[in-house]
NUPA-179337 format. One record per residue (C-alpha): residue in one letter; x, y, z. Coordinates in steps of 0.2 Angstrom, whole numbers, padded with zeros to 4 digits, always signed. Example, Ala and Ser with C-alpha at 12.3 -4.5 7.8 and 13.67 -1.06 7.14 Angstrom:
! NUPA-179337
a+0062-0022+0039 s+0068-0005+0036 
***
This chain:
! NUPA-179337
x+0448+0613+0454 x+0447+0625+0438 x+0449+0611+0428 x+0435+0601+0436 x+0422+0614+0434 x+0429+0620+0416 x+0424+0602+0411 x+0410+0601+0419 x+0403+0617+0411 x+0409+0610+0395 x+0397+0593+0401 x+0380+0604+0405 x+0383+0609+0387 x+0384+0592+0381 x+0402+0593+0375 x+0407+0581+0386 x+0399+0563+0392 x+0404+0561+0411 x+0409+0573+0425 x+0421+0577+0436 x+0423+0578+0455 x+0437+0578+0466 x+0441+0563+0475 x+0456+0557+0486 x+0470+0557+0472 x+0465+0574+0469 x+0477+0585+0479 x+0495+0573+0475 x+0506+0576+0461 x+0507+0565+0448 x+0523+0555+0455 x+0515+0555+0472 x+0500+0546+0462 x+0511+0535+0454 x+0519+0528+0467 x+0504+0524+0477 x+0496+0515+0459 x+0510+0508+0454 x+0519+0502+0470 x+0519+0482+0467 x+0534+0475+0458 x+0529+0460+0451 x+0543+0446+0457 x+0542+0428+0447 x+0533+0416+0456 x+0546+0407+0469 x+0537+0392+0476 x+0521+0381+0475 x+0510+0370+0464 x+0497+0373+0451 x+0482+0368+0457 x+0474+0353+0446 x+0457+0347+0450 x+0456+0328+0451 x+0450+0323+0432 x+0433+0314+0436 x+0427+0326+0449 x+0410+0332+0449 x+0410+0352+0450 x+0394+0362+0454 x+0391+0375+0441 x+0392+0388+0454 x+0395+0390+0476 x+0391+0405+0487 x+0404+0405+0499 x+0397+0418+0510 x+0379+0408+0511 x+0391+0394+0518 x+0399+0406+0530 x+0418+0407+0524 x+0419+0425+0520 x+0417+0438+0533 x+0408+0455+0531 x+0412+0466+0517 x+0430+0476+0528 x+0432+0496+0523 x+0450+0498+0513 x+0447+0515+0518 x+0449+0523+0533 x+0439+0537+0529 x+0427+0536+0515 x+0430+0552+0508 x+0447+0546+0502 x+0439+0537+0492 x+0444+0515+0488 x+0458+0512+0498 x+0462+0526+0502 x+0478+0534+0498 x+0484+0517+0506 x+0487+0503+0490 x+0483+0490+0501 x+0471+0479+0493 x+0485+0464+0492 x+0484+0462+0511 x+0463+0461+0509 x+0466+0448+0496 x+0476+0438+0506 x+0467+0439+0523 x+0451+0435+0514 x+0459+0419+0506 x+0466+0414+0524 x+0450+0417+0531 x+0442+0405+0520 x+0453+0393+0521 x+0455+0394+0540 x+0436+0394+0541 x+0434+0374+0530 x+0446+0369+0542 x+0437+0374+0560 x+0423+0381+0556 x+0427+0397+0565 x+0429+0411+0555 x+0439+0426+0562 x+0441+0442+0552 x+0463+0445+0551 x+0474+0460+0553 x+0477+0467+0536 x+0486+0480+0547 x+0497+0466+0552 x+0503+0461+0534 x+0504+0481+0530 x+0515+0484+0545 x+0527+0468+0547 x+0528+0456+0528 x+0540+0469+0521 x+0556+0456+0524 x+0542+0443+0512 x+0546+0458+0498 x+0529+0466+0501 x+0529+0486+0503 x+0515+0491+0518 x+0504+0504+0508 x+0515+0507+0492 x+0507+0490+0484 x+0513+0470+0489 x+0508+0453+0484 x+0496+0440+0491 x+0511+0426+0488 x+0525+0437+0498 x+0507+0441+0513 x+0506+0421+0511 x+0526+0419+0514 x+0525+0431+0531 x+0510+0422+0537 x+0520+0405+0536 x+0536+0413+0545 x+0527+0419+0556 x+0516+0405+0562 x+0502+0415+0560 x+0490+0431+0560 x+0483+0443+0573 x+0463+0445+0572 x+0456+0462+0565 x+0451+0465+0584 x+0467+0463+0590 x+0477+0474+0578 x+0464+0486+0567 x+0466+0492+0551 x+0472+0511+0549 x+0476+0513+0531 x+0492+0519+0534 
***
């Protein structure tokens, strides 16, 4: 905290040009830091196709998916908001993918249900993914598949941990 106000003096006299404040990182060390940033191990992609739109296609300059109902409300990666964006929890791989299956399940029944990222966090470690130390939407993909499926957001909540 001295270091936070030291700097911030040092702004009120225009020696700096931002501030500091303390957020959720503040109190870890910097290996504690490190490993929840850094988690993901990147692995080389193992399976699937390049997507490769057909050649004569007409493609609209832009779409709004959310006017046409495939994405769900905007979800809190943080438990608590004073831990700040995703907490101390790296777990926006599972978010990326829920939201990707969401879509997709959505253009296929028109129901769209908000999935568990709690699911993936807790149970896609055997896929290579590493709960809140970081994963990949591929490995979340993988689980999905193995697992014939996802439990609803309702049915198993998110806890950032």
């Amino acid at each position: 905290m001295k270091m936070i106000e030291q700097h911030n003096r040092e702004y009120n006299q225009k020696e700096h040009s931002f501030t500091m404040a303390m957020n959720g990182f503040g109190d870890m060390t910097n290996e504690e830091f490190r490993q929840v940033m850094n988690g993901l191990q990147i692995q080389k992609h193992k399976k699937g196709k390049v997507f490769q739109p057909p050649l004569f296609a007409e493609i609209p300059s832009s779409v709004n998916w959310r006017k046409k109902g495939y994405v769900t409300p905007m979800k809190n990666q943080a438990e608590n908001f004073l831990l700040g964006f995703q907490g101390q929890c790296a777990s926006g791989w599972a978010f990326s993918a829920t939201g990707a299956i969401e879509g997709q399940m959505f253009g296929k029944t028109h129901k769209l249900v908000s999935l568990s990222e709690q699911n993936l966090l807790d149970c896609a470690w055997s896929e290579g993914n590493g709960g809140c130390s970081g994963g990949n939407m591929d490995n979340a993909f993988q689980y999905v598949k193995d697992n014939g499926g996802l439990d609803s957001e309702e049915s198993y909540p998110y806890h950032a941990q």
